[in-house]
N, C-alpha and C positions, 0 to 999 in steps of 0.2 A: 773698528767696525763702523763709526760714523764719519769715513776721509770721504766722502761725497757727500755727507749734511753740513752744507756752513750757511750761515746767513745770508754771508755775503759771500755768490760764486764766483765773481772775478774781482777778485781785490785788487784797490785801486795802486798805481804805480807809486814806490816807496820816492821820497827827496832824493834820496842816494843814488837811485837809476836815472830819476830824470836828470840830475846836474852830470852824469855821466853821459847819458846822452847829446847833451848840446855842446856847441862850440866851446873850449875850456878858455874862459879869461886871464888878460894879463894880469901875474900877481902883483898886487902894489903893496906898497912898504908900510910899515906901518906906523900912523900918525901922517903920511902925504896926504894932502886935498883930493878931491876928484879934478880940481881946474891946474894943477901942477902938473910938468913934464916927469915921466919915467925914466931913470935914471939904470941904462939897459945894464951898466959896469956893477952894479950894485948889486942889480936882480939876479946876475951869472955869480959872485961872486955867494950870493946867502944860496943858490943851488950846490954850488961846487959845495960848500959847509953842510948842509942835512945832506948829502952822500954818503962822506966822510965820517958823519957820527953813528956811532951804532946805534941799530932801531932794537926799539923794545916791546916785548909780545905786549900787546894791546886787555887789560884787565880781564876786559868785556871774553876776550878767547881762553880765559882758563875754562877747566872742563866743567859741564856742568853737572851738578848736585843731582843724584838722583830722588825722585819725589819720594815720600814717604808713602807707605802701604794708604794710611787714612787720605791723605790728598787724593789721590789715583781712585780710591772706593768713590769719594766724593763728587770730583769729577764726574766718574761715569755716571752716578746719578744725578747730576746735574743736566750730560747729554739725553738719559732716558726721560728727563721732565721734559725738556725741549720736544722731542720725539712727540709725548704723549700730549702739550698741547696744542702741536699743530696736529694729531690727529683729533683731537677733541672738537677742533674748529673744523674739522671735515666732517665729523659726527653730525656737530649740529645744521652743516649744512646739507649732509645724505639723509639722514633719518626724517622719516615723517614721523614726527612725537605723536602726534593726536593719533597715530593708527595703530603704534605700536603700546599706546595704553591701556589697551585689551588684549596684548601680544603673551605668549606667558613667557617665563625667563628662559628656558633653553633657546627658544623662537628669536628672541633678545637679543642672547650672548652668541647665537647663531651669526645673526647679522651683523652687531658688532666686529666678534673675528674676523669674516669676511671683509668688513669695508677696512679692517685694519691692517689687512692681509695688501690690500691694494692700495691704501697710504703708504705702507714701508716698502713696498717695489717703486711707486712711483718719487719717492725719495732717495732709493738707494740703499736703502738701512739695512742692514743684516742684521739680526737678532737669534740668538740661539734658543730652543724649545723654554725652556726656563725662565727666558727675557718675557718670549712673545707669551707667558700664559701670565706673567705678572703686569706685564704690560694692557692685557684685554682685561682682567680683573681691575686693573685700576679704571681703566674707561669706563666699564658696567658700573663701578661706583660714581664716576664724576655723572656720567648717564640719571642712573639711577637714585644713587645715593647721597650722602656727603661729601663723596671724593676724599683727600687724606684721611679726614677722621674716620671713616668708615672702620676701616680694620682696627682701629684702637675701640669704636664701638662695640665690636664684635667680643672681641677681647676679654672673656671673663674675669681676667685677674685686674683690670683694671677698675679703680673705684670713679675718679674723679680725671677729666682732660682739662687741661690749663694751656689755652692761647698767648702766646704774647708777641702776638704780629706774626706774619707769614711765616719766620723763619724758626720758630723757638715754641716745640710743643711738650709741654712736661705732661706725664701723668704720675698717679697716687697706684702704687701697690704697697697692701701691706701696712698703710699707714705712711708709708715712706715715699719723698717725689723725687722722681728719675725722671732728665733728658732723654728726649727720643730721636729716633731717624727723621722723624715723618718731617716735610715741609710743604710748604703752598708756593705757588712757584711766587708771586707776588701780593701786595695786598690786596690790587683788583679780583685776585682770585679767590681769596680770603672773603671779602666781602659779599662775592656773590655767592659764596655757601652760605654764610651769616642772610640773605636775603631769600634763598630760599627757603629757609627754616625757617623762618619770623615769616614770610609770604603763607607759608602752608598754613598757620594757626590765625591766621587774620589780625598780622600785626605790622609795625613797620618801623623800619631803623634809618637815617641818613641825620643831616648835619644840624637839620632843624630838632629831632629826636635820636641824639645819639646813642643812647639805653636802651636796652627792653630783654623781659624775662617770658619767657615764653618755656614750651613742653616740646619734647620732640615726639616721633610718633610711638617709642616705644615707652613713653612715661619719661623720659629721661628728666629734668630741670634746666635748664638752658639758660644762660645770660652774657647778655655779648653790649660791648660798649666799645663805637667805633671814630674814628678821629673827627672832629675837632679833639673832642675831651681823652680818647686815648694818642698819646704823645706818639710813640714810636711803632706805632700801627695799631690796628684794631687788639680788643681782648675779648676773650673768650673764655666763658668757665661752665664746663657740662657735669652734673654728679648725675652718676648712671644709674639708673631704676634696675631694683635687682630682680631676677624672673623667678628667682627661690627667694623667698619671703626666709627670715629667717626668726625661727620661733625662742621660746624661751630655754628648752636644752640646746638650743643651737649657740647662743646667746653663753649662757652654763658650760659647753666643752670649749669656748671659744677664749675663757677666762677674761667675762666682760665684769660677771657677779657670782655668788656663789648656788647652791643649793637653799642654805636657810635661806639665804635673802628673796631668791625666788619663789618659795613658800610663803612668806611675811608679804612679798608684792601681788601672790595670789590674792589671799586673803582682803589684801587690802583694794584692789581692782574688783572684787564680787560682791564685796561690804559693804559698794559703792561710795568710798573716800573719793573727794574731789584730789585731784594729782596733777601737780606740775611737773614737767621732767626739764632742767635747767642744764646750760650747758654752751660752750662753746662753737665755733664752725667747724661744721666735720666733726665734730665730737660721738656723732649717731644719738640725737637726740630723737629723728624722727625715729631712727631703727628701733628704738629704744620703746616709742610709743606703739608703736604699729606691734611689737611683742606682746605688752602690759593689754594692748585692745582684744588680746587671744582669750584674755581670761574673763571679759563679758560673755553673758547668756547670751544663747541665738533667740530666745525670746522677746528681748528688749530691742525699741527702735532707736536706731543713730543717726545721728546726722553729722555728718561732717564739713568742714568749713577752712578751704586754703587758700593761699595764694597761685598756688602752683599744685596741681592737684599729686600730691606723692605717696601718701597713705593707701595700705593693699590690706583691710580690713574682711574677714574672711567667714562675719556676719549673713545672716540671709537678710538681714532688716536692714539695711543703710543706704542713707542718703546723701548724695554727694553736691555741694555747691564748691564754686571756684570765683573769688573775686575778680574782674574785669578792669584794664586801664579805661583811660580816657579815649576816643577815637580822634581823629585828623582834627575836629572841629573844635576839641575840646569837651568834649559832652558824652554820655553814655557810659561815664564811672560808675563801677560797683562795686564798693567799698568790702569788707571785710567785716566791717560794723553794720552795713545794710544787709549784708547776708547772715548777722546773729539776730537783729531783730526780727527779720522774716524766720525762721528757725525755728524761735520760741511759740511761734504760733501753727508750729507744722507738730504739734502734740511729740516731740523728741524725749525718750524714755533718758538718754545721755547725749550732750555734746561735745566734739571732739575738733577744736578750732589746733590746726597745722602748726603755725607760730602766731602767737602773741607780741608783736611790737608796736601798737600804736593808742587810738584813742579805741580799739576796738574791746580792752581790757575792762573798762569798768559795765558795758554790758555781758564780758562775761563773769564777772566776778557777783554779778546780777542774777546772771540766769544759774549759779553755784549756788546761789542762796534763795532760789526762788523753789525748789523744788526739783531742780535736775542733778540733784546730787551722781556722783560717777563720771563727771565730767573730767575729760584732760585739756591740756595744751602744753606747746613748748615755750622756752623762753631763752635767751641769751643772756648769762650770767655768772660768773666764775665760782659763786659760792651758794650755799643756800641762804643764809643771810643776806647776801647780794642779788636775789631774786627779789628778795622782801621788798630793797632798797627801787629795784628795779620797776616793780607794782606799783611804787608809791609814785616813781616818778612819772610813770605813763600816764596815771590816773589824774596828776597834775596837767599835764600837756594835753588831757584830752579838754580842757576847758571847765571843767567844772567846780566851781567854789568848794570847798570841801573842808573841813576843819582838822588839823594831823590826824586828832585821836581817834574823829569820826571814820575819815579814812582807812586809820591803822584798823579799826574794828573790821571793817569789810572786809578786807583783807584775811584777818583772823578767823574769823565766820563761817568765809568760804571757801579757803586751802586749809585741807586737811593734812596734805604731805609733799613733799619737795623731793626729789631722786635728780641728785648729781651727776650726773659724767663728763669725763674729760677724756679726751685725748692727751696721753702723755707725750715724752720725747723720745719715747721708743716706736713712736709710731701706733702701740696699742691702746685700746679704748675699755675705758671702766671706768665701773659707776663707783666711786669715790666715797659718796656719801645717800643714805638714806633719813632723811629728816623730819618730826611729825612738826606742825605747828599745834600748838597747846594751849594757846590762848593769851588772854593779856594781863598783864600786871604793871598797872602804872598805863603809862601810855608806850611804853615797850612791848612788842607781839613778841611771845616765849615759844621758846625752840626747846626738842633735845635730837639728839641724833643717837638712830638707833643701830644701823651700820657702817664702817667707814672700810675705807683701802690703805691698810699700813706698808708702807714702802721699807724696805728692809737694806734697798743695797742693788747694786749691776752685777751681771752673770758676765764673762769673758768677752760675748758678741753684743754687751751692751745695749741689753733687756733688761725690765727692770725687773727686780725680784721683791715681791711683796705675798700678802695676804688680805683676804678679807673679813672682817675681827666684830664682832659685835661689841657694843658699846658697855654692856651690861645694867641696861634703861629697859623696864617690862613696855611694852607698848602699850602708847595713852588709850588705845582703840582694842584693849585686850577684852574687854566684856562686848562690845560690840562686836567682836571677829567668834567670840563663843556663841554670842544668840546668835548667826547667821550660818552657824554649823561649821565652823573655820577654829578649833580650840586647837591653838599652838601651843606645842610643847615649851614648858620654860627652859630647856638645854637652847633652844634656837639664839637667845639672848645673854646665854653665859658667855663669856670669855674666855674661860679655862678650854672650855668645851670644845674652843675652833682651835685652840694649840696641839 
């Protein structure tokens, strides 16, 4: 269907036509000069000899192989990219963008059709109903949208797209990453998706700032790093903003935590315990917080505080800040730590800072102990012990002389409790562990842990099978969760109880 799309319409004359065409030369011998006489008895004599020898079929003429089903699919979607970006380069030169910005979408896709309708006649193309409707939807995207990524956006089953250069798109279902069809015809084209997304948010990527994390417009998280510093073409990582918020029975039938445990994180979220929720990438650290923020009153004000604004908090009182890069000139940062100090003086009933990675930690572990008890954050950390470790060291890095023990106390003071999750190797995500801090003894900050995720064994498909088992630890916050009208049953913390 594309024998009249070629690049190149009159291909140039092959060596083997042209030395056929011209005068054929005398053959000379081999190892004679050019300045030696030809020796005619010789030349007749090696003719009369390859006469005589039998000829042998030529390799190159055995039959050939036929392509495999995947080669031939590939192929033709190699020709339908071709196809769609030379109509794309007629797009952008038929359409008036500026007039059709007030155009509505059928009005759009109207036109689109149309002008594509007379790109593939005036190319020859033939394309059957099924071609030519997937072929105008991808335009309306490159148009309009992301172009590839689009349909993976759309996409509810997917969590997470993973870039790695024009040719190689993975996403995350299920917890699990699978190769995809999709491709970008090159990285030039690659790049200019990556610039209109970073152009739309007022930011900017090229060789001098190869990085930048940016929002897309439905919330999504966006972070793209392009060559010098990515080797084999640009990268790209989008985790997608969910449009269903997903709550704590959501959370509960999805076997992230249990019943008790949900009850114990009630209690403890209303009782306003200050809460870390620790945890790996992808592990739904945030998912995790944005559930735990269901169980604040609609009476209390928040403030919230991210880098990437991704929290769907479903308060009538809250505040939303978003940290700021530098601009072209180098100027115009706003820190993470600038946006907690201004906070504290916005009268916030609780503060809810996104992630915790830098020097922005020892003003919150500040505003924990100054009177905003209820506060959360996340953090990156494999254990709850190793969030402790992780405190101490931020609080180091952010410059501040500080004495261990002194330190360790702040710390102590102002986290109340630590909630683990992890992503396992099945792909699924649970909360591991639930941990109170208790205080100090010695210059060690004391832990117990009141529920954990016991791992039992693989089922056939290579899930894991476990349970989630209380510790058999009363909680250090048990007289605190009774004056607050939260009196947990003591079965919630038996072990017998959860077999």
């Amino acid at each position: 269907m594309f024998s009249r799309y070629r690049k190149d319409s009159k291909p140039a004359a092959s060596p083997a036509a042209t030395a056929g065409s011209a005068k054929p030369a005398a053959a000379t011998p081999a190892g004679a000069g050019s300045a030696e006489p030809i020796d005619l008895q010789q030349v007749a004599a090696l003719k009369a000899q390859a006469k005589a020898a039998p000829r042998k079929k030529p390799a190159a003429q055995a039959a050939p192989t036929r392509p495999v089903p995947e080669d031939k699919e590939q192929k033709r979607r190699d020709k339908l990219s071709e196809v769609r970006t030379e109509l794309h380069k007629m797009l952008l030169d038929t359409l008036n963008l500026a007039a059709l910005e007030h155009a509505s979408e059928a009005e759009l896709r109207a036109e689109i059709t149309s002008i594509c309708a007379d790109g593939l006649n005036e190319m020859g193309v033939v394309l059957n109903k099924e071609e030519r409707a997937i072929l105008n939807q991808e335009l309306y995207d490159e148009v309009t949208g992301l172009g590839p990524l689009e349909p993976l956006l759309k996409d509810d089953t997917v969590n997470d797209i993973l870039v790695n250069g024009p040719q190689q798109i993975f996403v995350e279902r299920d917890g699990r990453l699978e190769l995809t069809t999709v491709r970008f015809k090159d990285e030039r084209h690659l790049l200019r998706i990556i610039d209109k997304i970073v152009s739309a948010v007022g930011r900017r990527v090229d060789e001098s700032n190869p990085y930048v994390d940016a929002r897309l417009a439905d919330g999504s998280r966006f972070n793209a790093m392009v060559p010098p510093i990515a080797v084999d073409g640009s990268l790209v990582s989008i985790r997608k903003f969910k449009k269903d918020k997903l709550g704590i029975p959501d959370l509960v039938r999805y076997g992230a935590f249990s019943d008790e445990m949900a009850a114990y994180l009630e209690a403890a979220v209303a009782c306003r315990l200050n809460i870390i929720v620790s945890g790996g990438t992808g592990s739904g650290k945030t998912t995790t917080l944005n559930a735990l923020s269901s169980f604040i009153h609609n009476a209390e004000r928040i403030i919230t505080i991210e880098d990437t604004a991704e929290l769907q908090l479903q308060q009538v009182h809250v505040g939303r800040m978003e940290s700021r890069p530098a601009n072209v000139e180098g100027r115009g940062a706003v820190s993470q730590r600038d946006c907690l100090k201004n906070a504290l003086r916005m009268r916030p009933d609780r503060i809810i800072v996104g992630e915790t990675r830098g020097e922005e930690v020892i003003d919150m572990l500040q505003a924990m102990n100054t009177g905003h008890d209820g506060s959360m954050t996340t953090i990156h950390a494999n254990s709850a012990r190793d969030a402790v470790s992780r405190l101490e060291n931020m609080i180091s890095m952010s410059g501040i002389e500080m004495p261990m023990k002194a330190m360790r106390q702040q710390i102590a003071s102002a986290v109340n409790l630590i909630v683990q999750i992890s992503r396992l190797q099945d792909g699924s995500r649970r909360m591991v562990s639930v941990s109170e801090i208790t205080g100090m003894e010695g210059d060690v900050i004391t832990m117990q842990e009141i529920f954990k995720y016991q791992r039992d064994g693989l089922d056939g498909d290579g899930r894991i099978i476990g349970r989630f088992m209380p510790s058999g630890i009363r909680s250090h916050y048990s007289e605190r969760f009774r004056q607050w009208g939260y009196d947990l049953p003591a079965s919630i913390y038996d072990p017998s109880a959860a077999e």
